[in-house]
PyMOL Python script that loads the backbone (N, CA, C, O; Angstrom):
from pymol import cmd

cmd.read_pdbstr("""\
ATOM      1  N   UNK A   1     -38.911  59.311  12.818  1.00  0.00           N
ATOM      2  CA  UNK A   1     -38.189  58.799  11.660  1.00  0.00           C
ATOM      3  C   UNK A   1     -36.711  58.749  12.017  1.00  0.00           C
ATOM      4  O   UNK A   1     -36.242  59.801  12.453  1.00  0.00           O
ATOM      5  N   UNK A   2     -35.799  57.574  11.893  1.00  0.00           N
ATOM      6  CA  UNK A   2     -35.049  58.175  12.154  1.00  0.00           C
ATOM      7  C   UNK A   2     -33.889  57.595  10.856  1.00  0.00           C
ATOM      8  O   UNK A   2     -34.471  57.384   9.792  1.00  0.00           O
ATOM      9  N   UNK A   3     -32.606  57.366  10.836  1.00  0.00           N
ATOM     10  CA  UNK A   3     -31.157  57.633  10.104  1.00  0.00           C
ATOM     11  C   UNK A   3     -32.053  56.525   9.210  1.00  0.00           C
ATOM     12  O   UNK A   3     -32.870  57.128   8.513  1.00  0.00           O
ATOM     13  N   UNK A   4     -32.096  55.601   9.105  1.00  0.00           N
ATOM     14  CA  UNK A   4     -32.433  54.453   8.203  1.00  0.00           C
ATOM     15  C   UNK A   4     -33.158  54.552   7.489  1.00  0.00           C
ATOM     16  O   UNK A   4     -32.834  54.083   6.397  1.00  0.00           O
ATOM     17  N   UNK A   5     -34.167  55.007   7.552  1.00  0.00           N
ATOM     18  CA  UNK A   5     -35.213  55.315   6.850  1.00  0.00           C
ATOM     19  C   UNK A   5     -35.232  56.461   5.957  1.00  0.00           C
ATOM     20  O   UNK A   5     -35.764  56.462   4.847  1.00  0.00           O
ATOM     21  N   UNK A   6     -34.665  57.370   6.461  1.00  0.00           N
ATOM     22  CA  UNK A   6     -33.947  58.642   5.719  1.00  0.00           C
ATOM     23  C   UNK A   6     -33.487  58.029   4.869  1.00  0.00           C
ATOM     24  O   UNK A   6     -34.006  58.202   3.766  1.00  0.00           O
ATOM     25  N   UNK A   7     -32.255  56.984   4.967  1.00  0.00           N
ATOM     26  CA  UNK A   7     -31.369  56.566   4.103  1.00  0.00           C
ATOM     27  C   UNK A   7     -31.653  55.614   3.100  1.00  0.00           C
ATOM     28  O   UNK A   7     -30.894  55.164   2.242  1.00  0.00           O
ATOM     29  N   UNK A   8     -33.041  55.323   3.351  1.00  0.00           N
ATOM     30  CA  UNK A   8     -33.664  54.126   2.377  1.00  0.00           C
ATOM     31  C   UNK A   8     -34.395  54.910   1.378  1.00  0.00           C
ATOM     32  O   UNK A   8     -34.268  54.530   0.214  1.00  0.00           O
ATOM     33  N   UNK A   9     -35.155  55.956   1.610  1.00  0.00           N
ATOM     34  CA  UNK A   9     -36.099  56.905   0.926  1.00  0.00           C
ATOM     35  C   UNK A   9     -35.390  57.547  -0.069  1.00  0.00           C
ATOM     36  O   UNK A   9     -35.642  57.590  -1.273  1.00  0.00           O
ATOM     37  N   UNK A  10     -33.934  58.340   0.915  1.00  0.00           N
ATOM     38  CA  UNK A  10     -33.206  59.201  -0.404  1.00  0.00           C
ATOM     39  C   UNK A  10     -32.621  57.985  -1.292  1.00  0.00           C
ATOM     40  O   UNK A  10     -32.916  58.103  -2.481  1.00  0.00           O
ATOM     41  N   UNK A  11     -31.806  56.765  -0.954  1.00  0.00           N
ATOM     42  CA  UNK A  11     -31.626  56.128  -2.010  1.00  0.00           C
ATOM     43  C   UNK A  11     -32.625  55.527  -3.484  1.00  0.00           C
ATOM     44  O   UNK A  11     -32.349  55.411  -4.678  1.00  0.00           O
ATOM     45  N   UNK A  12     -33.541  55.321  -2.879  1.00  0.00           N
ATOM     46  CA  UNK A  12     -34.896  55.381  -3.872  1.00  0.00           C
ATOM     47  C   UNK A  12     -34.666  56.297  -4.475  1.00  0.00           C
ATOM     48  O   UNK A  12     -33.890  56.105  -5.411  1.00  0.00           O
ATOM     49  N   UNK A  13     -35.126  57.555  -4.301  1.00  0.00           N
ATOM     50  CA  UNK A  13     -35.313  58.786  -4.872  1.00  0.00           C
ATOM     51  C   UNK A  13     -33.998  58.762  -5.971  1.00  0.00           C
ATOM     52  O   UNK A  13     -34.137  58.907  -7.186  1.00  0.00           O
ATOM     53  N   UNK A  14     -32.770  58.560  -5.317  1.00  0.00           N
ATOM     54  CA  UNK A  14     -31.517  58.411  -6.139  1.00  0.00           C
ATOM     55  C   UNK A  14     -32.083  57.600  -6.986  1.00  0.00           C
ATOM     56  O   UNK A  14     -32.982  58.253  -7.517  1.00  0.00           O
ATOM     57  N   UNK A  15     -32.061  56.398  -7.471  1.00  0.00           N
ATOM     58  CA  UNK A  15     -32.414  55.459  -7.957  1.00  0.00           C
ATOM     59  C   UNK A  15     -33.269  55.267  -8.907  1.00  0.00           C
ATOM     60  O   UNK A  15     -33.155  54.508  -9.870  1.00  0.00           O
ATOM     61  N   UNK A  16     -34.460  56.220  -8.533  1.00  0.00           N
ATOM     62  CA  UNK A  16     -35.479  56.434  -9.126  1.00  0.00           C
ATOM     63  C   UNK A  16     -34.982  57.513 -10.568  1.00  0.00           C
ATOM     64  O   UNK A  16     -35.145  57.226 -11.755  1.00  0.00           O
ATOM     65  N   UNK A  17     -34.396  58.693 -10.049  1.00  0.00           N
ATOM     66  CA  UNK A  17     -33.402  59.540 -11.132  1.00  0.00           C
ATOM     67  C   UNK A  17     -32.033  58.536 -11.764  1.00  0.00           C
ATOM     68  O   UNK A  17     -31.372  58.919 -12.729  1.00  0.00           O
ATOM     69  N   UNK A  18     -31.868  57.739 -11.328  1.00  0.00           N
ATOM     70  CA  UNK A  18     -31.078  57.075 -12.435  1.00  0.00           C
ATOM     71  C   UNK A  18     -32.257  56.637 -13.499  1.00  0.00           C
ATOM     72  O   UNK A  18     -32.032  57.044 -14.639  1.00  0.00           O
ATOM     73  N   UNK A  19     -33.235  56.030 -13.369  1.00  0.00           N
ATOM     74  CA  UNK A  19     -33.730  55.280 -14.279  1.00  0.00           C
ATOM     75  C   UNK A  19     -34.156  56.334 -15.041  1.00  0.00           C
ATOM     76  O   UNK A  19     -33.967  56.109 -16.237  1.00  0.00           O
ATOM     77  N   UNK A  20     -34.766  57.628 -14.766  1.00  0.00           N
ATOM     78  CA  UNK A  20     -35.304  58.368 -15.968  1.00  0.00           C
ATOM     79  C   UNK A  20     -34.113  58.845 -16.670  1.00  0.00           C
ATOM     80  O   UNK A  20     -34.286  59.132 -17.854  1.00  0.00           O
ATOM     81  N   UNK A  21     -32.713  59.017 -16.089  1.00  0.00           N
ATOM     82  CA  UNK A  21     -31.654  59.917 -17.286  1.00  0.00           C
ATOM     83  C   UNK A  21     -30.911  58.387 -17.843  1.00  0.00           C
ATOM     84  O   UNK A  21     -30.264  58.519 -18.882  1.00  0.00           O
ATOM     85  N   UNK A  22     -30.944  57.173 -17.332  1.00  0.00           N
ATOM     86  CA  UNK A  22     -30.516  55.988 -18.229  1.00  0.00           C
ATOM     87  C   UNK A  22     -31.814  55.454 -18.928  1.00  0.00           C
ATOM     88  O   UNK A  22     -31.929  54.362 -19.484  1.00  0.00           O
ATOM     89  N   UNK A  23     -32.804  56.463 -18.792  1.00  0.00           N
ATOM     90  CA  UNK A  23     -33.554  55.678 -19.774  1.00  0.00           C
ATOM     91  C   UNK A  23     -33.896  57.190 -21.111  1.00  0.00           C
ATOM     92  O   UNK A  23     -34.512  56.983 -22.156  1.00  0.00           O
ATOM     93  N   UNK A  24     -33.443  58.312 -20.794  1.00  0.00           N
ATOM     94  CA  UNK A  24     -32.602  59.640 -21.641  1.00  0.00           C
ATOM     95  C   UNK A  24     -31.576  58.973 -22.314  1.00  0.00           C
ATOM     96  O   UNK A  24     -31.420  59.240 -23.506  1.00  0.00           O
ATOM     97  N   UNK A  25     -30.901  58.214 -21.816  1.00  0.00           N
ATOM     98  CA  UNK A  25     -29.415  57.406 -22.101  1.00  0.00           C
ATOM     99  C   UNK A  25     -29.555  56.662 -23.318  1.00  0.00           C
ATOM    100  O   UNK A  25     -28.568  56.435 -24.017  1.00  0.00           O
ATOM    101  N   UNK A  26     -31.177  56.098 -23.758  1.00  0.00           N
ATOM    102  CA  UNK A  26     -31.310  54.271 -24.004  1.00  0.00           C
ATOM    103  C   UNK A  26     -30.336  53.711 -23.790  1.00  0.00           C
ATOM    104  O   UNK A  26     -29.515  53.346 -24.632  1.00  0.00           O
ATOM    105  N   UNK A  27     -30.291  53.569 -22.690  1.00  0.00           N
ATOM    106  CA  UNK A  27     -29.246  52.159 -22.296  1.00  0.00           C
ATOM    107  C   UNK A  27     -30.330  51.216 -22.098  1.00  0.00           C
ATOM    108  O   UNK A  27     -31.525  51.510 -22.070  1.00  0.00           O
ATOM    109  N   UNK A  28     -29.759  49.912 -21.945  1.00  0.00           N
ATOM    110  CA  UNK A  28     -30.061  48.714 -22.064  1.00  0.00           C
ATOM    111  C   UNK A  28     -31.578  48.814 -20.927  1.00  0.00           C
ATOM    112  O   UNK A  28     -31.585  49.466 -19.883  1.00  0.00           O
ATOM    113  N   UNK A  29     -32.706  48.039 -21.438  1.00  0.00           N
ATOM    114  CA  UNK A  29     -33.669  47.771 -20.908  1.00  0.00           C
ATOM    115  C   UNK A  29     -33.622  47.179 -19.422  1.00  0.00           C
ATOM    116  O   UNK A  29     -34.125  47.672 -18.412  1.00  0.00           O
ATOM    117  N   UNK A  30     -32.674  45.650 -19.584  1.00  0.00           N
ATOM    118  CA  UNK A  30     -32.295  45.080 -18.347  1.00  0.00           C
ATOM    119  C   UNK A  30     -32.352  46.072 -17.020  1.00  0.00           C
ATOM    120  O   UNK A  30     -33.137  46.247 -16.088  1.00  0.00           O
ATOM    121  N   UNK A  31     -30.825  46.736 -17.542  1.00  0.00           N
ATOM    122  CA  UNK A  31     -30.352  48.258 -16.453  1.00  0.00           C
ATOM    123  C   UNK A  31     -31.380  48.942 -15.406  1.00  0.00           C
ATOM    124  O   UNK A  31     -31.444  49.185 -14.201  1.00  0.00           O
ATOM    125  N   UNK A  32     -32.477  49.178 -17.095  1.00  0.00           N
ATOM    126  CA  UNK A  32     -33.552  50.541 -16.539  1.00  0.00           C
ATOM    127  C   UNK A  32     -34.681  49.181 -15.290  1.00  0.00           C
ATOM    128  O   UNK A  32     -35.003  49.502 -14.146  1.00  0.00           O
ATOM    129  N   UNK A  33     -34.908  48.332 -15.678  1.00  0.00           N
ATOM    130  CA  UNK A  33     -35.604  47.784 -14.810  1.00  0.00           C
ATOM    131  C   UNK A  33     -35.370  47.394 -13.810  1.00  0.00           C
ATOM    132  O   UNK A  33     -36.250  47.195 -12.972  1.00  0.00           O
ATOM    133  N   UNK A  34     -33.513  47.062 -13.503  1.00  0.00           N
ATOM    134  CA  UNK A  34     -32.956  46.727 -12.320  1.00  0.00           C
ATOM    135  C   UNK A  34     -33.087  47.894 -11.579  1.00  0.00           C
ATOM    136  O   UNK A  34     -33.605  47.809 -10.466  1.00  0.00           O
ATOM    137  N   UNK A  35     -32.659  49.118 -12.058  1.00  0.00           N
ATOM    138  CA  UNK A  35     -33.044  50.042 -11.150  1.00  0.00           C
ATOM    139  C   UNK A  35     -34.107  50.368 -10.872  1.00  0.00           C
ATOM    140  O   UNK A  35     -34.294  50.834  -9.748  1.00  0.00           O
ATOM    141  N   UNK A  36     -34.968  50.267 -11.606  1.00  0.00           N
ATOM    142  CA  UNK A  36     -36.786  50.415 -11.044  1.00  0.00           C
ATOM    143  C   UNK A  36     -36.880  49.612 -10.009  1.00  0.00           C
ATOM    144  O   UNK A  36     -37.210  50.160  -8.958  1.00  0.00           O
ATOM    145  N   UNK A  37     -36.616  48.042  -9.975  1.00  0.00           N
ATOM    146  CA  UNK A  37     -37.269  47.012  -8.876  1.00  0.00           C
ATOM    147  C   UNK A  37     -36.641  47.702  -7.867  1.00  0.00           C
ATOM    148  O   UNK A  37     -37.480  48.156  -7.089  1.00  0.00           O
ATOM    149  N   UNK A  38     -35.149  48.053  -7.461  1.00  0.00           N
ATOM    150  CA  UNK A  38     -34.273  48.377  -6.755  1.00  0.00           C
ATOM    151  C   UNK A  38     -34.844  49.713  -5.923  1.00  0.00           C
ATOM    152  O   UNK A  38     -35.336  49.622  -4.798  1.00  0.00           O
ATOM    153  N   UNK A  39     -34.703  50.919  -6.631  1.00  0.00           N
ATOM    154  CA  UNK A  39     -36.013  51.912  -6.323  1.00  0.00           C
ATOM    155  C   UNK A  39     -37.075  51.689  -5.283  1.00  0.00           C
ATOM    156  O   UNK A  39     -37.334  52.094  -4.150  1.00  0.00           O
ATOM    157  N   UNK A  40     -37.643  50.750  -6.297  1.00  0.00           N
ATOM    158  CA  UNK A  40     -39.365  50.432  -5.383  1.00  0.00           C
ATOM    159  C   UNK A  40     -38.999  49.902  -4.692  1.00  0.00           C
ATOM    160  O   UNK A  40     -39.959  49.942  -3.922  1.00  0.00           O
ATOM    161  N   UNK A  41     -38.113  49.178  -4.087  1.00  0.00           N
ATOM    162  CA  UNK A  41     -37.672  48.223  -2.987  1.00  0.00           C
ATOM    163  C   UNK A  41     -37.057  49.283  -1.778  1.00  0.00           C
ATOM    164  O   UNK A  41     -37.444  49.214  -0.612  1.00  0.00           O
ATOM    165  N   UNK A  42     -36.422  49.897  -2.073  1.00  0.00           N
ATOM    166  CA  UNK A  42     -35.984  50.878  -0.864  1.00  0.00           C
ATOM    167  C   UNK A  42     -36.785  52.148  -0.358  1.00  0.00           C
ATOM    168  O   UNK A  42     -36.589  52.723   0.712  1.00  0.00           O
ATOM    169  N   UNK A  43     -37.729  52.482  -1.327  1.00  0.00           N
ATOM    170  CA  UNK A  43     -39.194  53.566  -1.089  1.00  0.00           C
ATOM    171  C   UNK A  43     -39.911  52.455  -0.178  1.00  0.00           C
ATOM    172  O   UNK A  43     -40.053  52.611   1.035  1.00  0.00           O
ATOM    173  N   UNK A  44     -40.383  51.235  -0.926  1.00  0.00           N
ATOM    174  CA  UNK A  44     -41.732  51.041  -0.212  1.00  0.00           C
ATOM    175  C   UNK A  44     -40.788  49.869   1.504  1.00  0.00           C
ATOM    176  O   UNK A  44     -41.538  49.463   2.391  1.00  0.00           O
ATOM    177  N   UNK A  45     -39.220  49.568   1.584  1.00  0.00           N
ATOM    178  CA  UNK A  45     -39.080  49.693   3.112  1.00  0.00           C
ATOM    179  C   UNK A  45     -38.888  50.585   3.542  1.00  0.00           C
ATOM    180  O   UNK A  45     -39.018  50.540   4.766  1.00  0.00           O
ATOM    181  N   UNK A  46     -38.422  52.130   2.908  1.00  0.00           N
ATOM    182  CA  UNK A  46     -38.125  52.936   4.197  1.00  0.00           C
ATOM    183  C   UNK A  46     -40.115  53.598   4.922  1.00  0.00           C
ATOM    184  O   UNK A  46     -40.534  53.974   6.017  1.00  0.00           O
ATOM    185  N   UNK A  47     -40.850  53.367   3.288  1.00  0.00           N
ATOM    186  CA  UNK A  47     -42.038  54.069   3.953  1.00  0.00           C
ATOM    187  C   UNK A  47     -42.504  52.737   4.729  1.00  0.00           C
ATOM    188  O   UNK A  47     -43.167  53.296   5.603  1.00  0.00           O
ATOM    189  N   UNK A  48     -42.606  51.528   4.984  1.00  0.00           N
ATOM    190  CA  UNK A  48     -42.920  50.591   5.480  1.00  0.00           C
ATOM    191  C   UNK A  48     -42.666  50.743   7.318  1.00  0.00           C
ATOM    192  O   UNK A  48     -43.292  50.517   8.353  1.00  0.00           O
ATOM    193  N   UNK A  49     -41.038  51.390   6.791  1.00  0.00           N
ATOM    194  CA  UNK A  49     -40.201  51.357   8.746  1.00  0.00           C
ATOM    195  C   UNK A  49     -40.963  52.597   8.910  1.00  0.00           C
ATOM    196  O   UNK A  49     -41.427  52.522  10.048  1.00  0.00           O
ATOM    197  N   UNK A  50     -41.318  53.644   8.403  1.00  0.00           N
ATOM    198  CA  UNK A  50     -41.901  54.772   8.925  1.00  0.00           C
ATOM    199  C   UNK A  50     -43.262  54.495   9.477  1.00  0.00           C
ATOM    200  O   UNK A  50     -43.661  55.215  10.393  1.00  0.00           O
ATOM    201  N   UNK A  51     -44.062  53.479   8.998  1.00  0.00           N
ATOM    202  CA  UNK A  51     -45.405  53.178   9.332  1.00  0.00           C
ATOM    203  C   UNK A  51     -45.345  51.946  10.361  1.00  0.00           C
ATOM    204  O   UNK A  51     -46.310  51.227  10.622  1.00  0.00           O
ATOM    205  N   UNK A  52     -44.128  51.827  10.873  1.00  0.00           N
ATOM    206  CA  UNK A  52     -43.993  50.962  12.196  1.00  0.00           C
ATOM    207  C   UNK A  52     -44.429  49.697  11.405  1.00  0.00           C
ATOM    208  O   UNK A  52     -44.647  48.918  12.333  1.00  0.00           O
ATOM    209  N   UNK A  53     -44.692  49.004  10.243  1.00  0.00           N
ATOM    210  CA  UNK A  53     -45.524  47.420  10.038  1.00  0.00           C
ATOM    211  C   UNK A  53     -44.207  46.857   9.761  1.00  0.00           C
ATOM    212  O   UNK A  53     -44.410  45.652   9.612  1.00  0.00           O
ATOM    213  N   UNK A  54     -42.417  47.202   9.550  1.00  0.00           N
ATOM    214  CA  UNK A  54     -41.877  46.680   9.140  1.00  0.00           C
ATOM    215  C   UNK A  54     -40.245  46.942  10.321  1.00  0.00           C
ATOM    216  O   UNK A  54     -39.840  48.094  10.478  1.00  0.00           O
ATOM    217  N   UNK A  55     -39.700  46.067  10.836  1.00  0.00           N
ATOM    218  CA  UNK A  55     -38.797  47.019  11.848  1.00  0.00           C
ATOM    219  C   UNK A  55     -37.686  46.392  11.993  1.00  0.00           C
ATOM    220  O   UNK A  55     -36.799  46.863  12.704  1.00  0.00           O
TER     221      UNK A  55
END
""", "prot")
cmd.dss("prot")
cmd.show_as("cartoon", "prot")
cmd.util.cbc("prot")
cmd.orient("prot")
């Protein structure tokens, strides 16, 4: 594993905790879903580069 992938996973994870305390927040729906797609987008490339199918 190396720096990138680290750095794609923890940003997810970040990302992922924004959406549950802005959605503690009710802030705007838009928000909470931009950060969801955003989230799932940096989890499923960093686990993608970890499983070698994405490089």
């Amino acid at each position: 594993m190396n720096g990138l992938n680290t750095i794609l996973i923890v940003f997810g994870l970040f990302l992922a905790g924004g959406v549950y305390s802005f959605q503690k927040q009710k802030m705007p729906k838009s928000v909470i879903i931009l950060l969801a797609i955003g989230s799932a987008m940096c989890l499923a490339a960093g686990v993608l580069r970890i499983q070698g199918i994405w490089e």
